[in-house]
N, C-alpha and C positions, 0 to 999 in steps of 0.2 A: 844420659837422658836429655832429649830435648825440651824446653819448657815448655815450646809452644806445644806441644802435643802430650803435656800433664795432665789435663782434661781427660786422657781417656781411661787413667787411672780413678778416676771417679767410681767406676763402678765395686771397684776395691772397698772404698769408703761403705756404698753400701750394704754391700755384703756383708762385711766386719761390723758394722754399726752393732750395737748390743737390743737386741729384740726388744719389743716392747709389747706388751697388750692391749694398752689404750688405741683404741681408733683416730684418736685428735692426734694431727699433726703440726709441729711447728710453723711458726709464718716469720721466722725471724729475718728473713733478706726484706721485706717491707719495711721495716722501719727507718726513719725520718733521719735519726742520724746516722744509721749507716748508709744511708742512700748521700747523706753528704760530705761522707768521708769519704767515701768512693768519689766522690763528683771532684773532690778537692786532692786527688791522688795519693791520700793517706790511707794506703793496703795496710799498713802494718795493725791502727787502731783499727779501722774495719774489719779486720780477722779479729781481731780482740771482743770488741762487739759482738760477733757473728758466734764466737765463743762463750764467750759470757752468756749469751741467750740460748745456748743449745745448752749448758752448762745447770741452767736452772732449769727448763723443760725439761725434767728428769720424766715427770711422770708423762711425756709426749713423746711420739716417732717421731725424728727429722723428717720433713719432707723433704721432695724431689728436689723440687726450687731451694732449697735451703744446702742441699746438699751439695747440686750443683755452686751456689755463688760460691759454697765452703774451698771445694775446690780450686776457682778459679782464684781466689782470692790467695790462696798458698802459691797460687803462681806469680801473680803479678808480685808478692814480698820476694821471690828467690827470684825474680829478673834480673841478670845479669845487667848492670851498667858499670865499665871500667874509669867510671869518673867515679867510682863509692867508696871510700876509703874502706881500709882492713875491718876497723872497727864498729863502722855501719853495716858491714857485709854479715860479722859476726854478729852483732844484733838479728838482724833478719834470720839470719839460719837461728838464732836461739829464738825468737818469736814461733817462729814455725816448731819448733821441738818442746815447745812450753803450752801447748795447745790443750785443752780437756780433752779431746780425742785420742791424746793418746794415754790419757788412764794414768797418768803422771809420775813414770818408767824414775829409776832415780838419774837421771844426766846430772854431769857435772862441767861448769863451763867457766870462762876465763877468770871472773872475778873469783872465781872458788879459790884456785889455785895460786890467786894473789894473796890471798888472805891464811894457806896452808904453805906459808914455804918448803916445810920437810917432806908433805907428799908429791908437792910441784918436784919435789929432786930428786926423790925414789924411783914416782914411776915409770916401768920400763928404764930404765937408767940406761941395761946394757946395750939399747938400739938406739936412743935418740940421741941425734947429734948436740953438739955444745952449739947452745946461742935459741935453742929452738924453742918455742912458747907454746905450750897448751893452751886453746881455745873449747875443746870440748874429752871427757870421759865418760864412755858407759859401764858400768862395771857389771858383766857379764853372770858372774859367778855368785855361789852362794855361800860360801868358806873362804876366807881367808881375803878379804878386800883387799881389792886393787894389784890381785897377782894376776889377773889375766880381764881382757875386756877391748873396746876397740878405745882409740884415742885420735886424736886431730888438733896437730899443732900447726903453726903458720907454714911448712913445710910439708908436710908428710902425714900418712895415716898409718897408724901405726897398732897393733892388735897381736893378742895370744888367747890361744885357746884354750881346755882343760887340760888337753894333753898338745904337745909340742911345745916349743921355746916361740919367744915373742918375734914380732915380723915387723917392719918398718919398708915402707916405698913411698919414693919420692912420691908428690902431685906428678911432677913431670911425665910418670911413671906410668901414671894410672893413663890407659886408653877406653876402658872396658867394666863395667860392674854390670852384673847378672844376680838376680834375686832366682835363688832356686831352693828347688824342698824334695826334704831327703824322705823319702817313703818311710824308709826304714830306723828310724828316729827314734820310733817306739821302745825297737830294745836295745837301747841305748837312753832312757830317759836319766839315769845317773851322770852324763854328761850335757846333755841339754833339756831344757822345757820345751823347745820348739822343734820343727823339723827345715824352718827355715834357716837357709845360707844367703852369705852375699859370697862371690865368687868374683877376684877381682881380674880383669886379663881374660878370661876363658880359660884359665890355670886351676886344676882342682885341689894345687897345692897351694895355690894360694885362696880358702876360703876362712872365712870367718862366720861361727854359728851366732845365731841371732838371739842366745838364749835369752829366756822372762823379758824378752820386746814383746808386745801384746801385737796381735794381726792387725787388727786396725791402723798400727803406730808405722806398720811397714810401708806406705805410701806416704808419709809426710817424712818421716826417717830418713829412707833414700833417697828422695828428692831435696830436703834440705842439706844433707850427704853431699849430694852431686853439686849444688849449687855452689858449695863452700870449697869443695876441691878444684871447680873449674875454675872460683875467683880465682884461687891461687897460686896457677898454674904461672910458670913463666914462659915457657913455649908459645911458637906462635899460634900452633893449633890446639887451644884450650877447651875441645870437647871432649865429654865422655861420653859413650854408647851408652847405652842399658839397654 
């Protein structure tokens, strides 16, 4: 995904937004201090804010204006700069995946696994190589935690499904992620909630199902996703398509 053209993902946002009845719409991009977080190039609190306010406007529709800054504002946080150390970089992709848009999916991210040594060492054991650090877990599944789900260590993204054995590929690896949706999902709902895939490569062996990610969560997901694999890349051409 390109960043500069994450804006057109926008419309994503509004379609998934959770309907509302009330005619009154949010006016939360006007306000004073998020007009001077933005002014002072702090994207990270400015999303925070922009949350926070759409957060407690339960009984309100996001406006258009509000939806829009929403968005650009997830871009200017996943901006690549190769001056950002690892640990900034991973802040930012968790700021963005901690958002109230996305319905607050359970993710599990670095400090978790500092503080869980025995599941930092179980999971996925048998693909991940020795030395590699967990920054992010989704656990997919609804039996049996933490037997299948996607992950993202400083290296590699790493993921199993309900059925098949677990998968590991390098960042280097990655050229290509494709969000796709399986018609046919339905009968099949014993293995997923959703009909969405990511599809990594244009390989349909390599997909990973999206299960209990909410739709809405699918545009900050894979972009905060894309962001964290392309810091980490060591190649010289560190993009990915979408």
């Amino acid at each position: 995904m390109s960043f500069n053209n994450l804006c057109q993902y926008s419309l994503l946002i509004v379609l998934c937004w959770p309907p509302s009845s009330a005619a009154v719409t949010t006016n939360c991009h006007d306000t004073e201090s998020l007009k001077t977080f933005r002014e002072q190039g702090e994207y990270i609190k400015a999303l925070n804010e922009m949350d926070n306010c759409l957060a407690l406007a339960v009984d309100k529709q996001p406006s258009k204006n509000d939806l829009h800054l929403f968005v650009d504002l997830i871009k200017q946080v996943l901006t690549k700069d190769y001056s950002t150390s690892l640990e900034q970089a991973s802040h930012n992709f968790q700021s963005v995946l901690e958002i109230y848009l996305l319905n607050k999916p359970e993710f599990k991210f670095a400090h978790y696994f500092e503080n869980h040594p025995t599941e930092n060492t179980q999971l996925f054991s048998k693909v991940r190589e020795v030395g590699e650090k967990y920054y992010f877990y989704y656990d997919t599944g609804r039996l049996f935690s933490d037997s299948r789900g996607i992950a993202l260590t400083d290296k590699s993204l790493i993921w199993k499904n309900f059925i098949g054995k677990a998968h590991r590929l390098a960042f280097d690896d990655i050229q290509m992620l494709t969000l796709v949706y399986d018609k046919g999902y339905f009968l099949n709902k014993n293995l997923s909630w959703t009909g969405w895939k990511l599809r990594i490569n244009n390989n349909k062996n390599n997909e990973i199902r999206l299960s209990r990610l909410p739709v809405e969560a699918l545009m900050p997901f894979l972009s905060a996703m894309t962001y964290f694999i392309n810091f980490n890349k060591t190649t010289a051409d560190k993009g990915i398509m979408v």
